[in-house]
C-alpha atoms as one frame of an Amber mdcrd trajectory, in Angstrom:
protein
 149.231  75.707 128.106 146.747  77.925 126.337 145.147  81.004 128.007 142.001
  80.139 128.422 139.191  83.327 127.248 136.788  84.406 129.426 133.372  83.181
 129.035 130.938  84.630 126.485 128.474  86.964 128.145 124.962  85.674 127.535
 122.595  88.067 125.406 120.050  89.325 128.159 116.182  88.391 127.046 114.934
  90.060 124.289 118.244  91.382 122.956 119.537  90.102 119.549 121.063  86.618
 119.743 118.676  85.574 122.587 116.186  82.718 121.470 113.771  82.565 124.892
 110.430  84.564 124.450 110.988  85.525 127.876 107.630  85.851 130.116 107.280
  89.389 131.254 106.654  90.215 127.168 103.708  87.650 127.258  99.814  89.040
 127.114  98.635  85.285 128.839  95.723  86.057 131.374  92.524  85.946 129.745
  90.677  89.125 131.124  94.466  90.882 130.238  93.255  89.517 126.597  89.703
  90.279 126.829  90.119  93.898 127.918  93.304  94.423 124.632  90.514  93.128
 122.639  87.985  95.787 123.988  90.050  98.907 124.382  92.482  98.717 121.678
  92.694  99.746 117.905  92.176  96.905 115.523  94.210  96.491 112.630  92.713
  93.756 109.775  95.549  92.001 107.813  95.457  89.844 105.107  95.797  86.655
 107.915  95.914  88.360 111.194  93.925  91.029 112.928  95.825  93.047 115.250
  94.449  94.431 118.460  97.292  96.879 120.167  97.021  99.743 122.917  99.699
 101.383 125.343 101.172  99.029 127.426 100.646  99.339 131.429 104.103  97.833
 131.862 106.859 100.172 130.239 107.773  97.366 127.732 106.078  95.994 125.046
 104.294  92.726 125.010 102.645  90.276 123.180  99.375  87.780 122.860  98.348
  85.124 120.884  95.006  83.769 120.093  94.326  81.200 117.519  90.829  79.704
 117.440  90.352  76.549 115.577  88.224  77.447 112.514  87.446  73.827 112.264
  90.776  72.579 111.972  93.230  69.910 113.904  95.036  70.347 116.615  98.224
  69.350 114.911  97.761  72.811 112.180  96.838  74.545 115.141 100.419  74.636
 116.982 102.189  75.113 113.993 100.291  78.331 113.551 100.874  79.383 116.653
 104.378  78.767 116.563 105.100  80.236 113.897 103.394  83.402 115.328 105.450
  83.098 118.222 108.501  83.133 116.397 107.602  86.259 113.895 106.534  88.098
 117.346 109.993  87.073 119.268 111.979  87.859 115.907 110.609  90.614 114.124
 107.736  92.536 115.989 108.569  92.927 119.742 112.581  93.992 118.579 111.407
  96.339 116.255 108.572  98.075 118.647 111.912  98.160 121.671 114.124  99.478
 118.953 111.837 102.598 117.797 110.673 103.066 122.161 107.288 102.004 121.338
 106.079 100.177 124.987 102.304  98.919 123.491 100.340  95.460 124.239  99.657
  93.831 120.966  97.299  90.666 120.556  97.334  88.779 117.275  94.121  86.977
 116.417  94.566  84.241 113.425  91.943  84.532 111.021  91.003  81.293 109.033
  92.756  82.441 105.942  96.288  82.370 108.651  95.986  78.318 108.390  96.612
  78.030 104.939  99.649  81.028 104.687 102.787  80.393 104.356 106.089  81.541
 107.414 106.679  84.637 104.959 103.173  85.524 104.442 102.507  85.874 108.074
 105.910  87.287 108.451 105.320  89.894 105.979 101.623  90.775 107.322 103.128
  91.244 110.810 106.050  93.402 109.660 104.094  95.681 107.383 102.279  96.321
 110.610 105.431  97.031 113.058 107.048  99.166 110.668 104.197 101.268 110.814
 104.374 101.537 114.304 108.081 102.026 114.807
């Protein structure tokens, strides 16, 4: 018989190796959105604009808004996963890594539909690094 190893210890959300976006660093209520959009410093990228401000919580969260700029539903989610993923990956790790607890809101221009993963990946990490 074999010894059998203990079991792995799961990565705790939003540590490395841990794929859930978990919900406490989601921006989802509308007037939450509405009032980022109002009080907080806008940054225009190339496909995204950026709307950020201290957080209330003491972590740092983020919001998605995509309108439709007249196109299908189907181009729509992809978008907006793909934000999702360049948020859970790249932005929110790097703004806990450098201490930085703000509320940021991504709003996808109509130039975001036609970018590529590494476009919007590199317009959201240009930003981060310059907040980290």
């Amino acid at each position: 018989m074999s010894a059998a190893s203990p079991p792995a210890e799961k990565p705790r959300a939003g540590e490395p190796g841990e794929f859930r976006f978990p919900r406490s660093s989601r921006i989802q209520a509308g007037e939450e959105i509405r009032n980022l959009m109002r009080r907080g410093e806008r940054k225009r990228m190339r496909h995204v604009d950026v709307f950020f401000a201290a957080s209330p919580v003491a972590i740092p969260r983020f919001g998605l808004v995509v309108p439709k700029h007249r196109h299908r539903i189907v181009e729509r989610n992809r978008l907006k996963r793909r934000l999702r993923e360049i948020a859970r990956t790249e932005v929110l790790p790097r703004l806990r890594g450098a201490g930085r607890p703000l509320d940021v809101l991504v709003r996808a221009r109509p130039e975001a539909y036609a970018a590529g993963f590494e476009a919007l990946r590199d317009d959201l990490t240009r930003w981060a690094e310059t907040r980290s």
